[in-house]
TORLUMSE-736930 format. One record per residue (C-alpha): residue in three letters; x, y, z. Coordinates in nm, 3 decimals. Last residue first. Layout:
N
rec code=ALA; c1=X; c2=Y; c3=Z
...
This chain:
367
rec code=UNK; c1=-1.778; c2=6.638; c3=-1.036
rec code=UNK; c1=-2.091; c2=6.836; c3=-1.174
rec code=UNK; c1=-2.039; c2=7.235; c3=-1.247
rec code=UNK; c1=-2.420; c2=7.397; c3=-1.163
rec code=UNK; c1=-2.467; c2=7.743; c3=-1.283
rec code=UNK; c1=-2.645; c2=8.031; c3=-1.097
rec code=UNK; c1=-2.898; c2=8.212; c3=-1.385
rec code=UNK; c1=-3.018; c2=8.546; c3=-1.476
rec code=UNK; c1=-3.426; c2=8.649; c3=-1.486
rec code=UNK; c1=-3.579; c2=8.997; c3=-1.391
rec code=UNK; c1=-3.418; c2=9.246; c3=-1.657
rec code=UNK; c1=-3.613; c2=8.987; c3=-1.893
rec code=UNK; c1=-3.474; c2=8.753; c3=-2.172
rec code=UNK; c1=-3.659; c2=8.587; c3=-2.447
rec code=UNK; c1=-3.548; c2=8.207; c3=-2.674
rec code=UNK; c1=-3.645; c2=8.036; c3=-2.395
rec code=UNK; c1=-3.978; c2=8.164; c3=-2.367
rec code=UNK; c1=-4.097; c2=8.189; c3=-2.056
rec code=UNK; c1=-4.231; c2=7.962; c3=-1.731
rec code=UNK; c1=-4.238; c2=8.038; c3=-1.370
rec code=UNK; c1=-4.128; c2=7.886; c3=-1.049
rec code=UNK; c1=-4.181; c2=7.921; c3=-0.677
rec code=UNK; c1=-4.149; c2=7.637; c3=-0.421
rec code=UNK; c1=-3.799; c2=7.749; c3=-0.288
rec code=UNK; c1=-4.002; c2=8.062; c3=-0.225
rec code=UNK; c1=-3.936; c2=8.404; c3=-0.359
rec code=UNK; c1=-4.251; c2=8.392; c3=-0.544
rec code=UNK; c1=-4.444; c2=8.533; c3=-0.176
rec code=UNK; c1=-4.231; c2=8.837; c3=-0.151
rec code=UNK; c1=-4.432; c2=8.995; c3=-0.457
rec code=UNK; c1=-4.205; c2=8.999; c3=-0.817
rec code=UNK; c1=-3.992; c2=9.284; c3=-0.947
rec code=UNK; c1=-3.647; c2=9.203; c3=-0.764
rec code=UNK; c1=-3.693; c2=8.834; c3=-0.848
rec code=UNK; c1=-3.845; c2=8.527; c3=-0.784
rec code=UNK; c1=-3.668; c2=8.127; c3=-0.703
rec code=UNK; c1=-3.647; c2=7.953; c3=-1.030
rec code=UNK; c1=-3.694; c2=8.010; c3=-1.393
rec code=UNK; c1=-3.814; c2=7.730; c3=-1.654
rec code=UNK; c1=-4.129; c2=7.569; c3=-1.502
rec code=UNK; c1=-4.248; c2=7.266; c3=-1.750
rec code=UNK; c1=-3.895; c2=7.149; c3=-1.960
rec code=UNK; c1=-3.635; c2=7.174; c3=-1.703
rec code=UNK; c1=-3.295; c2=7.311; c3=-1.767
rec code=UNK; c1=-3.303; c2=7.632; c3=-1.495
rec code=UNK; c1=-3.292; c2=7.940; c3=-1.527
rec code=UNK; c1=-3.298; c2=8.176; c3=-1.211
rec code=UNK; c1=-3.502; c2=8.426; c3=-1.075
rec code=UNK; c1=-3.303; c2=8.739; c3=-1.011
rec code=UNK; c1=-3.281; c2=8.932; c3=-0.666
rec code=UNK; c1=-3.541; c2=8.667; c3=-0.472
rec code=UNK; c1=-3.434; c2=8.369; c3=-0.318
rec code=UNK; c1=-3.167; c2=8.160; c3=-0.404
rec code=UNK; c1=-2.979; c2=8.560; c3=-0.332
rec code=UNK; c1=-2.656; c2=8.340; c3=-0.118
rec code=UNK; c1=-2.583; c2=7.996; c3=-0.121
rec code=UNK; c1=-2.377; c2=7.882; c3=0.185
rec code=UNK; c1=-2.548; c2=7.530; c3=0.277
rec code=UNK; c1=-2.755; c2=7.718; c3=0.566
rec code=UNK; c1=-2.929; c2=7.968; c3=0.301
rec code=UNK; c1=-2.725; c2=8.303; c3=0.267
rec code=UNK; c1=-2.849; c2=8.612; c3=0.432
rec code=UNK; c1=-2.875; c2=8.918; c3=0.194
rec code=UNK; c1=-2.543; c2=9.155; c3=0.025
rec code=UNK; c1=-2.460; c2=8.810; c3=-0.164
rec code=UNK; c1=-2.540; c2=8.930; c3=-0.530
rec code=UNK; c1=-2.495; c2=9.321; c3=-0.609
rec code=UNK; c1=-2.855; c2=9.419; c3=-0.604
rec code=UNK; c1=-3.102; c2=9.431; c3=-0.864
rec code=UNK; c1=-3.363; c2=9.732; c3=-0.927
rec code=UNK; c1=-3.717; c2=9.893; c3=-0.846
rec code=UNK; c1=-3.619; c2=9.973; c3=-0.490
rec code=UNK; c1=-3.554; c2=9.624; c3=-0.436
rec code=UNK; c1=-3.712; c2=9.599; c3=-0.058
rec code=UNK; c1=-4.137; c2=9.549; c3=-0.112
rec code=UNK; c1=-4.066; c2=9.397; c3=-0.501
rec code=UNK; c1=-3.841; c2=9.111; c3=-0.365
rec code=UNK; c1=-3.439; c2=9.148; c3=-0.295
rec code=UNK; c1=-3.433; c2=8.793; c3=-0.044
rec code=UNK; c1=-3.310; c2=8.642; c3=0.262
rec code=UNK; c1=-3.368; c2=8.898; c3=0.591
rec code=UNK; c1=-3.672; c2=9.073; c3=0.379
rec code=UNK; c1=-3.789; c2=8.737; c3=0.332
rec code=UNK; c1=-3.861; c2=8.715; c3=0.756
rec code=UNK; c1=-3.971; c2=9.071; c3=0.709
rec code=UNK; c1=-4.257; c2=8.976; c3=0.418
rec code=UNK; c1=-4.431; c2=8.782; c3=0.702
rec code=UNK; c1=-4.623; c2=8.469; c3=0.501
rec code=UNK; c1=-4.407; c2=8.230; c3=0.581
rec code=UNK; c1=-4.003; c2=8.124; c3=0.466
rec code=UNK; c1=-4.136; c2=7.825; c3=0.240
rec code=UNK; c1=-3.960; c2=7.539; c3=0.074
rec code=UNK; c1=-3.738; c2=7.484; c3=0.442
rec code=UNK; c1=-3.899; c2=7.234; c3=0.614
rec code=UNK; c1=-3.772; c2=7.065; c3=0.267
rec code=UNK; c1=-3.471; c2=7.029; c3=0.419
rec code=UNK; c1=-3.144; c2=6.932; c3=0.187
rec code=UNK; c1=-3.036; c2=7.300; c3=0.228
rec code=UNK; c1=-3.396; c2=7.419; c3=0.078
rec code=UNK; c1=-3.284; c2=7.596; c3=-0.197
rec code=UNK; c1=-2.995; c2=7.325; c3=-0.311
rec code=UNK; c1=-3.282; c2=7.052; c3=-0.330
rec code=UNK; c1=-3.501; c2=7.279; c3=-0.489
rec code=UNK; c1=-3.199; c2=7.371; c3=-0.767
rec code=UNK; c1=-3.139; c2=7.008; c3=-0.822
rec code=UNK; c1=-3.493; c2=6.919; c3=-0.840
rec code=UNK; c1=-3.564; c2=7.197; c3=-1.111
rec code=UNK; c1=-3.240; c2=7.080; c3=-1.308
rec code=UNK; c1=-2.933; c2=7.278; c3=-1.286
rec code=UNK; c1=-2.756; c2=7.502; c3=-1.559
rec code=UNK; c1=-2.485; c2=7.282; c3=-1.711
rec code=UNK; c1=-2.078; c2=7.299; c3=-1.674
rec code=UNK; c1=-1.891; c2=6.984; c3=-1.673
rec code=UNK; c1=-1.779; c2=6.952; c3=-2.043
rec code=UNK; c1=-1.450; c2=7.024; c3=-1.983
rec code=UNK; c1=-1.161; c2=7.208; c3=-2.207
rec code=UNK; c1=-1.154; c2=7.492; c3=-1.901
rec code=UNK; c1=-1.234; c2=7.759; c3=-2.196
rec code=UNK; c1=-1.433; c2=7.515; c3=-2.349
rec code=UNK; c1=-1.648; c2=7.440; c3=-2.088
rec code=UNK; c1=-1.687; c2=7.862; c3=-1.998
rec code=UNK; c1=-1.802; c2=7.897; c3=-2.380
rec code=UNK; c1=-2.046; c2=7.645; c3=-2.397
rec code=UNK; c1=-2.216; c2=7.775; c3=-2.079
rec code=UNK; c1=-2.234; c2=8.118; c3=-2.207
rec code=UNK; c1=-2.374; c2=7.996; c3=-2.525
rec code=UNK; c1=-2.652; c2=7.750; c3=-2.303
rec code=UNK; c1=-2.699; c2=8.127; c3=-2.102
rec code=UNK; c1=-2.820; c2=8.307; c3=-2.415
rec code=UNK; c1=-3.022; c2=7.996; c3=-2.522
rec code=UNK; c1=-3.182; c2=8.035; c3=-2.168
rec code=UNK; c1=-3.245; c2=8.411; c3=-2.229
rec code=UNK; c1=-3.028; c2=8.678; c3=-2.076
rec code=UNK; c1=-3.159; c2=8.998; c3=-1.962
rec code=UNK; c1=-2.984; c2=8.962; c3=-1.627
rec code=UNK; c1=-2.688; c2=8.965; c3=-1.555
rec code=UNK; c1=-2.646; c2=8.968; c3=-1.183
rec code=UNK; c1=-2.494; c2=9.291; c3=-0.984
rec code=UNK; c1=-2.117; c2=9.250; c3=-0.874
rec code=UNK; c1=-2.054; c2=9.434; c3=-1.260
rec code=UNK; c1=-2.205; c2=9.776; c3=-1.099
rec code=UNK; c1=-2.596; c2=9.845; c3=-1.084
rec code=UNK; c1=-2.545; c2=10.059; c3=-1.363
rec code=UNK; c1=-2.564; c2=9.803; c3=-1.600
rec code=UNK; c1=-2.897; c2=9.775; c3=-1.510
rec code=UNK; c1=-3.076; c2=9.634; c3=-1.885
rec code=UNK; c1=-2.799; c2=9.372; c3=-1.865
rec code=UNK; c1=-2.644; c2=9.238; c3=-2.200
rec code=UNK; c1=-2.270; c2=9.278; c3=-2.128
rec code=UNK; c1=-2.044; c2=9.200; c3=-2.387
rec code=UNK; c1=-1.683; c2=9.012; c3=-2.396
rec code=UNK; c1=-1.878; c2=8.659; c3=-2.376
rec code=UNK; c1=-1.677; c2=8.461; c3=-2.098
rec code=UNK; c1=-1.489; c2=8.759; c3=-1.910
rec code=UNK; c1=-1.832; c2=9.007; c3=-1.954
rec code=UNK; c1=-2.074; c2=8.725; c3=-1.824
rec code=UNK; c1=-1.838; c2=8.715; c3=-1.481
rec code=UNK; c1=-1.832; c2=9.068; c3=-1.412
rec code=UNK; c1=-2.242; c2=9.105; c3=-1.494
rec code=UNK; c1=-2.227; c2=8.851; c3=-1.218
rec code=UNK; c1=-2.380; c2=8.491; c3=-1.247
rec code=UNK; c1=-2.595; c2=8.426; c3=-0.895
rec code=UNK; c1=-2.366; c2=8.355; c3=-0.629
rec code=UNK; c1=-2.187; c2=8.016; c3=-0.491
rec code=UNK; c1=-2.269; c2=7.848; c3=-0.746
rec code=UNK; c1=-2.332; c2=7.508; c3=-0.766
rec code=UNK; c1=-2.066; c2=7.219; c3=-0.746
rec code=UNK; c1=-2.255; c2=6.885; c3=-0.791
rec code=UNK; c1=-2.259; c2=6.536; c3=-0.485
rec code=UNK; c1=-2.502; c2=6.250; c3=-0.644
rec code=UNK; c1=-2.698; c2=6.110; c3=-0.349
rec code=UNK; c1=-2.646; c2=6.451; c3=-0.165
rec code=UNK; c1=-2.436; c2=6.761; c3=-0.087
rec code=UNK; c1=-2.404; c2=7.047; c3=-0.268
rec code=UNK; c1=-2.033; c2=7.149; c3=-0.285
rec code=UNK; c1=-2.026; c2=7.540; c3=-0.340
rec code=UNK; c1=-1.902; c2=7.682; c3=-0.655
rec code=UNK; c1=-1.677; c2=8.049; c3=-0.682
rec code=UNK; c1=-1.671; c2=8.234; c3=-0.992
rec code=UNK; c1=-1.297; c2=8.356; c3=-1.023
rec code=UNK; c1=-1.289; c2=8.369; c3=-1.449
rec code=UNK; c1=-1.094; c2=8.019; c3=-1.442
rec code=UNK; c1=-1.301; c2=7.833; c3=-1.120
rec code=UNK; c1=-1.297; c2=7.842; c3=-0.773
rec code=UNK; c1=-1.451; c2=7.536; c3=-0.585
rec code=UNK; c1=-1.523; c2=7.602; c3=-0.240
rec code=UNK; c1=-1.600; c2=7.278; c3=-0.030
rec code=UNK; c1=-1.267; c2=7.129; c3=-0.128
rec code=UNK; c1=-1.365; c2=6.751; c3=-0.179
rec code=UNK; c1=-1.277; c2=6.410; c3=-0.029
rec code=UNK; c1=-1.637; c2=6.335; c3=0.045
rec code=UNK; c1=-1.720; c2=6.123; c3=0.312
rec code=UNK; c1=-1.882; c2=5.761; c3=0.263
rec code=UNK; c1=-2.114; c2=5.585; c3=0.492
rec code=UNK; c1=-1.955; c2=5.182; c3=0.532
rec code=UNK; c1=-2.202; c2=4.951; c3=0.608
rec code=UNK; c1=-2.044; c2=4.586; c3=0.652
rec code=UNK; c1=-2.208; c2=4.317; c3=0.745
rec code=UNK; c1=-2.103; c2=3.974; c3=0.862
rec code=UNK; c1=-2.324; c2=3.674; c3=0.731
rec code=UNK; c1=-2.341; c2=3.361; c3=0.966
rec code=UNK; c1=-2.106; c2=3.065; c3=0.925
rec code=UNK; c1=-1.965; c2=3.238; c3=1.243
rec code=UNK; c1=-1.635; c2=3.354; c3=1.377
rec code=UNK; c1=-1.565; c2=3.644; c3=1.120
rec code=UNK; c1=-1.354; c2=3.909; c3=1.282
rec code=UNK; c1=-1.353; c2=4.240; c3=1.069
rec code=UNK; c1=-1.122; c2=4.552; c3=1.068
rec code=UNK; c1=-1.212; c2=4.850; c3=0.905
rec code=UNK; c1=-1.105; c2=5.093; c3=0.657
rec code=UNK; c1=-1.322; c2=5.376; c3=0.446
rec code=UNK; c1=-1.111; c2=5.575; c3=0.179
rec code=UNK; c1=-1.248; c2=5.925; c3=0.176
rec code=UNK; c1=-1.425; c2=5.983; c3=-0.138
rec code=UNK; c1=-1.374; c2=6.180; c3=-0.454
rec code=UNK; c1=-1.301; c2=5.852; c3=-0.621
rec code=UNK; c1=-1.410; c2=5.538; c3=-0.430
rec code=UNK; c1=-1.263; c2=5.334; c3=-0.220
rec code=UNK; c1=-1.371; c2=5.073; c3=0.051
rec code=UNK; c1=-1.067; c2=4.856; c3=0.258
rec code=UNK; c1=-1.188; c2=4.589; c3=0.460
rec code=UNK; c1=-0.903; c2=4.375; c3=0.672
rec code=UNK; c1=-0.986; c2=4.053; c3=0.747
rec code=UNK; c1=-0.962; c2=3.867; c3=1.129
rec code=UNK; c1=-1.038; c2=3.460; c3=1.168
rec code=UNK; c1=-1.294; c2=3.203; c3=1.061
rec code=UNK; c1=-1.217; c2=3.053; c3=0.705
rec code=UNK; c1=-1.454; c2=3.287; c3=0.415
rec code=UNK; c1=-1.625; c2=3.101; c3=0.177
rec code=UNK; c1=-1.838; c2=3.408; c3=0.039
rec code=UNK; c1=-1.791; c2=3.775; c3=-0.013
rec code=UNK; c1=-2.088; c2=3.957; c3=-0.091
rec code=UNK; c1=-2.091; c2=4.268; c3=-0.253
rec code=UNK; c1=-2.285; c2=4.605; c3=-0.272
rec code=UNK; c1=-2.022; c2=4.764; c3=-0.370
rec code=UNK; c1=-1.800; c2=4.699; c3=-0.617
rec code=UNK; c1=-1.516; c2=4.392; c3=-0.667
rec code=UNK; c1=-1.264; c2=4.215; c3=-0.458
rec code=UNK; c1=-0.958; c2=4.392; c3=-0.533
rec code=UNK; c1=-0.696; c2=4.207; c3=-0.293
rec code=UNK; c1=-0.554; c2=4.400; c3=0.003
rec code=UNK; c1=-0.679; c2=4.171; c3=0.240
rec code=UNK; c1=-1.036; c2=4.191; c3=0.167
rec code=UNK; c1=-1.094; c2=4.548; c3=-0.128
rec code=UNK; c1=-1.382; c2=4.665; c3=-0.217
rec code=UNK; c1=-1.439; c2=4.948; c3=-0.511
rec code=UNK; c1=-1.701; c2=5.177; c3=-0.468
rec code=UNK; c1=-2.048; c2=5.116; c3=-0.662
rec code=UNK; c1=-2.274; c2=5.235; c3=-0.404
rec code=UNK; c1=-2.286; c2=5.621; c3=-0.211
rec code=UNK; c1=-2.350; c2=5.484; c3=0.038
rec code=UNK; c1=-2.155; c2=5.136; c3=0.108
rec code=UNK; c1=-2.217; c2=4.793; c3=0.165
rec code=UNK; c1=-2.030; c2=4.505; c3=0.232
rec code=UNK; c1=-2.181; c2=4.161; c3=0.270
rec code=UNK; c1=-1.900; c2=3.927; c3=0.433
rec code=UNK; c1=-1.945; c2=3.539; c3=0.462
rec code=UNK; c1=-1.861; c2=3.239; c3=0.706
rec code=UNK; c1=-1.730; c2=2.885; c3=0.643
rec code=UNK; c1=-1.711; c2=2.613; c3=0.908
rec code=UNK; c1=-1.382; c2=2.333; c3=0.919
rec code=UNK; c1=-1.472; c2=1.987; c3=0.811
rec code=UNK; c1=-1.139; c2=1.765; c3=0.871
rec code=UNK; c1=-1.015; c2=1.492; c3=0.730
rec code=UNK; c1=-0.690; c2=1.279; c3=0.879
rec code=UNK; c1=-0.484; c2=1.041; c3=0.693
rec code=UNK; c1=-0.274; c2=0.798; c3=0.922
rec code=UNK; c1=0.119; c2=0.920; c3=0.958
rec code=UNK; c1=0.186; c2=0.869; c3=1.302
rec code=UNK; c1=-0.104; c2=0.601; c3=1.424
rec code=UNK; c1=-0.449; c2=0.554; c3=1.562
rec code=UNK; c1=-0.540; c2=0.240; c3=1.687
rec code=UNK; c1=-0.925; c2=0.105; c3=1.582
rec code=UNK; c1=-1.299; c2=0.235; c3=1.645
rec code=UNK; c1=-1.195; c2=0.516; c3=1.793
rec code=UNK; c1=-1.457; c2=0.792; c3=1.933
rec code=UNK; c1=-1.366; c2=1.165; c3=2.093
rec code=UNK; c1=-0.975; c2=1.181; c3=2.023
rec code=UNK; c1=-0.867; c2=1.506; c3=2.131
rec code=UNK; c1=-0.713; c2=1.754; c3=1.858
rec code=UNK; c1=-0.399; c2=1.938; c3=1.862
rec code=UNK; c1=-0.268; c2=2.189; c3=1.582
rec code=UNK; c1=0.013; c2=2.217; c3=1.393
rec code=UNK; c1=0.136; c2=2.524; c3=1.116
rec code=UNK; c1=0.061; c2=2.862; c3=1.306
rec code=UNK; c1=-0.071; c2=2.735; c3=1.579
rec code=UNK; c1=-0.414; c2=2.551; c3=1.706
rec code=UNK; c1=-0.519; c2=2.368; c3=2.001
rec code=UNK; c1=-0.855; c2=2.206; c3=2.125
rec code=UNK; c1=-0.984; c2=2.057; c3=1.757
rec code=UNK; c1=-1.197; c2=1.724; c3=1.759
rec code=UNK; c1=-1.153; c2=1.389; c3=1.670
rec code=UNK; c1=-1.294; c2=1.060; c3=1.517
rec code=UNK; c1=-1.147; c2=0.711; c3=1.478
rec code=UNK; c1=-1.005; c2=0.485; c3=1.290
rec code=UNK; c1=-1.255; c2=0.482; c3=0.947
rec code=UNK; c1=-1.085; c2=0.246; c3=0.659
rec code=UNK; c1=-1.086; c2=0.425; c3=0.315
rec code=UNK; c1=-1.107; c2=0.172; c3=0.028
rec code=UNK; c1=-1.005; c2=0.127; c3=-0.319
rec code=UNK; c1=-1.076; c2=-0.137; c3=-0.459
rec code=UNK; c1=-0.887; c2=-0.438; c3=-0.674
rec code=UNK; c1=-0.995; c2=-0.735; c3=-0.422
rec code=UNK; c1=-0.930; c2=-0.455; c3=-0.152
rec code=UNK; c1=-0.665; c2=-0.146; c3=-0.164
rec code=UNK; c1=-0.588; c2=0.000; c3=0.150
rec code=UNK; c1=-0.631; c2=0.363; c3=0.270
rec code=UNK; c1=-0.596; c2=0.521; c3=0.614
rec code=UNK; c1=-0.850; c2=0.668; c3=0.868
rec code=UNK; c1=-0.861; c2=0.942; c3=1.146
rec code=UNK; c1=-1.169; c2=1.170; c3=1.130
rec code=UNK; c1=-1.204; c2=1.529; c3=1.171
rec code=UNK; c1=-1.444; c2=1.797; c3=1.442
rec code=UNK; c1=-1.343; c2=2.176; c3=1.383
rec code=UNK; c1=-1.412; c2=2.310; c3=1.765
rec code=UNK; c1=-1.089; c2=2.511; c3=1.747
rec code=UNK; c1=-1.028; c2=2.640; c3=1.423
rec code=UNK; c1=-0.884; c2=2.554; c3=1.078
rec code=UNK; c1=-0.807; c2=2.786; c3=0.823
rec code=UNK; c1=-0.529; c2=2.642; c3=0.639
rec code=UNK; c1=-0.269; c2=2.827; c3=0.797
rec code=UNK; c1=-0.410; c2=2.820; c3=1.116
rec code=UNK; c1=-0.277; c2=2.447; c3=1.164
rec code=UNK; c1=-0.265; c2=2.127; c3=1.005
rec code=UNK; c1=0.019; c2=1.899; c3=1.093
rec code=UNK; c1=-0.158; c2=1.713; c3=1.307
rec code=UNK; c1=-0.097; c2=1.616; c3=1.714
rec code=UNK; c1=-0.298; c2=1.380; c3=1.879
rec code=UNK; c1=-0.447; c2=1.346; c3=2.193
rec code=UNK; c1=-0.602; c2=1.077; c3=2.408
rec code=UNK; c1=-0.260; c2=0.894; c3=2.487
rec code=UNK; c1=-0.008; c2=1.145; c3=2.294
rec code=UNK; c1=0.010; c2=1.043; c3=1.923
rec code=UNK; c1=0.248; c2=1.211; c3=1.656
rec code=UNK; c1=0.235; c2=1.392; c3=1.313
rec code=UNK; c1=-0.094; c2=1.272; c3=1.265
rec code=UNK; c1=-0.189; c2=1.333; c3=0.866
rec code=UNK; c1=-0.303; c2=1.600; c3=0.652
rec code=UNK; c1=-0.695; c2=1.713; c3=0.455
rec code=UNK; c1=-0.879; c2=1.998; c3=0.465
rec code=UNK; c1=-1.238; c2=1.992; c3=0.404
rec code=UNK; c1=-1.431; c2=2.358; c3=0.356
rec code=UNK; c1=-1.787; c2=2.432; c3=0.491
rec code=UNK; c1=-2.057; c2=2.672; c3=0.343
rec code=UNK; c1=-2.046; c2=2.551; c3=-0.030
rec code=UNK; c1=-2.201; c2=2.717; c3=-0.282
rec code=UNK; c1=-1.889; c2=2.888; c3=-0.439
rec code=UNK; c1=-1.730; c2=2.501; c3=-0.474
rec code=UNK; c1=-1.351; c2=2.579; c3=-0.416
rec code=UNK; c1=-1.303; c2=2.401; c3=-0.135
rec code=UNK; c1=-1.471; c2=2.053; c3=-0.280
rec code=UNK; c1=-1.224; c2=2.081; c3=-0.588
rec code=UNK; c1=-0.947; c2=2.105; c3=-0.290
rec code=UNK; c1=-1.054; c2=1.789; c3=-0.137
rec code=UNK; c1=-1.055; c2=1.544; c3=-0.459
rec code=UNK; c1=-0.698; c2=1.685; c3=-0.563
rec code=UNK; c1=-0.593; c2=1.655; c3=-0.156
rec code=UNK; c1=-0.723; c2=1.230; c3=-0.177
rec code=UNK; c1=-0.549; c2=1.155; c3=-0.474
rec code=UNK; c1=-0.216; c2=1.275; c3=-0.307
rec code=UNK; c1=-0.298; c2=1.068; c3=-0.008
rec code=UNK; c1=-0.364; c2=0.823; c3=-0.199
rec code=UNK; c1=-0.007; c2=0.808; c3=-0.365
rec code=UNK; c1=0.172; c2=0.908; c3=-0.007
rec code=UNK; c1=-0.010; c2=0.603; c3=0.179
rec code=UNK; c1=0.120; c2=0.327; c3=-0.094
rec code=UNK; c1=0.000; c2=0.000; c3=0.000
């Protein structure tokens, strides 16, 4: 009988069984190294995933009338583990166990689910790329992994996980962004980070008469002499997608878009939409907003009012603002209009192709 053949026979057979992706247990197979009364040492050890509690068999191999045949000795079960040996107590014997008998052992699989908000962010178990969130990682031996999460324009997310269970470990992993929070651009227009699902740069201010002259050389405004801090106004919404054009070019992107509706309502409201309506009292707006009852008949320089709590200043009132949505087209009320339009709520509709002293725009740069 040749031990060392079947014994080689017997690891191919094992290690097709360790790689099945349904399976929720592993076999490993060695041999007794030596035999102490009730124990017995193996030369199996944390290496190849075993832990204590892991319940084996003893047996050998002899070859009968032509047959192969595995012959059961007795049965153990895992006290002690290192490195590269472990010890095991023998529970039920059924023959004499010897130094160099074949030895099975079942040892428990767990799993690893890893989330992460926002999704699709790289995972990676050990230091090995793993795949995208949401993931799960099965087949996992019992003992301590390292989680690494990454995503661009994200802080990397790291943690340490002990899996001791066949049951599923969870990781939920909230992502910061890795972003300046002022964004300053070619012509000095500055872009806050709006927060959300899917993080854009918005501006800081309504578009300046300052800022339209440095893009399109002219300046269209019917109150030029309001000073170039003022908005443009006087600009239609193909006026504005020429602007836009211009300003992507000039910083060879393609980043720069006026915002939808919903992006400019969730920017309006901070995120809260406690926050769509100031009231009824034309002071509180007076605080946030140039409206018809404050304006004096004209725009202001942008950012003279209170800014909204995510550092947006004149989203209400001043200028209404264009926006790329198909039903209401201008956002927010203007110098001309009643207190009440200056709501996050408010819109209004025009031609795209006309422009009015009372309607600029605020553009949107996405990351």
């Amino acid at each position: 009988m040749k031990v060392s053949h079947w014994a080689f026979f017997l690891t191919f057979i094992f290690s097709i069984n360790l790689s099945s992706p349904l399976s929720q247990a592993a076999v490993v197979n060695g041999k007794v190294n030596s035999v102490q009364g009730e124990f017995i040492e193996l030369d199996l050890g944390s290496d190849k995933g075993l832990n204590v509690g892991d319940m084996g068999r003893v047996y050998y191999m002899v070859t009968v009338g032509g047959e192969i045949k595995s012959i059961y000795v007795a049965k153990f079960k895992i006290t002690f583990i290192s490195d590269k040996a472990s010890m095991a107590r023998i529970e039920d014997k059924t023959g004499e166990v010897r130094v160099g008998n074949l030895v099975e052992i079942e040892t428990k699989l767990g799993e690893l689910e890893v989330n992460s908000d926002p999704a699709r962010a790289k995972v990676y178990l050990d230091g090995k790329e793993i795949g995208e969130t949401p993931v799960v990682i099965p087949n996992l031996r019992f003992g301590r992994y390292s989680v690494k999460i990454i995503k661009d324009r994200y802080k990397s997310y790291e943690e340490q996980i002990e899996v001791t269970s066949s049951e599923r470990k969870n990781v939920i992993a909230s992502l910061i962004i890795d972003l300046p929070k002022i964004f300053t651009n070619s012509i000095g227009m500055q872009l806050v980070l709006i927060p959300g699902d899917k993080p854009f740069y918005l501006g800081k201010y309504e578009v300046t008469q300052r800022e339209w002259i440095a893009v399109m050389g002219n300046n269209p405004s019917k109150f030029q002499n309001c000073g170039e801090d003022c908005p443009v106004e006087q600009v239609s919404w193909n006026d504005v997608q020429e602007f836009i054009n211009r300003l992507n070019r000039r910083e060879n992107t393609d980043r720069y878009r006026l915002p939808t509706a919903r992006e400019w309502i969730h920017a309006c409201t901070a995120g809260n939409t406690r926050n769509y309506n100031l009231g009824k009292n034309s002071s509180m707006f007076d605080e946030y907003a140039w409206h018809d009852g404050n304006s004096v008949e004209s725009p202001h320089a942008v950012g003279l009012k209170k800014p909204n709590d995510w550092g947006l200043y004149d989203m209400r009132g001043n200028v209404a603002e264009w926006t790329d949505d198909n039903e209401k087209t201008f956002r927010g009320g203007s110098w001309n209009l009643n207190f009440v339009f200056s709501n996050c709520s408010s819109g209004g509709g025009s031609s795209r192709n006309a422009g009015t002293s009372g309607v600029g725009f605020r553009l949107l740069k996405d990351l």
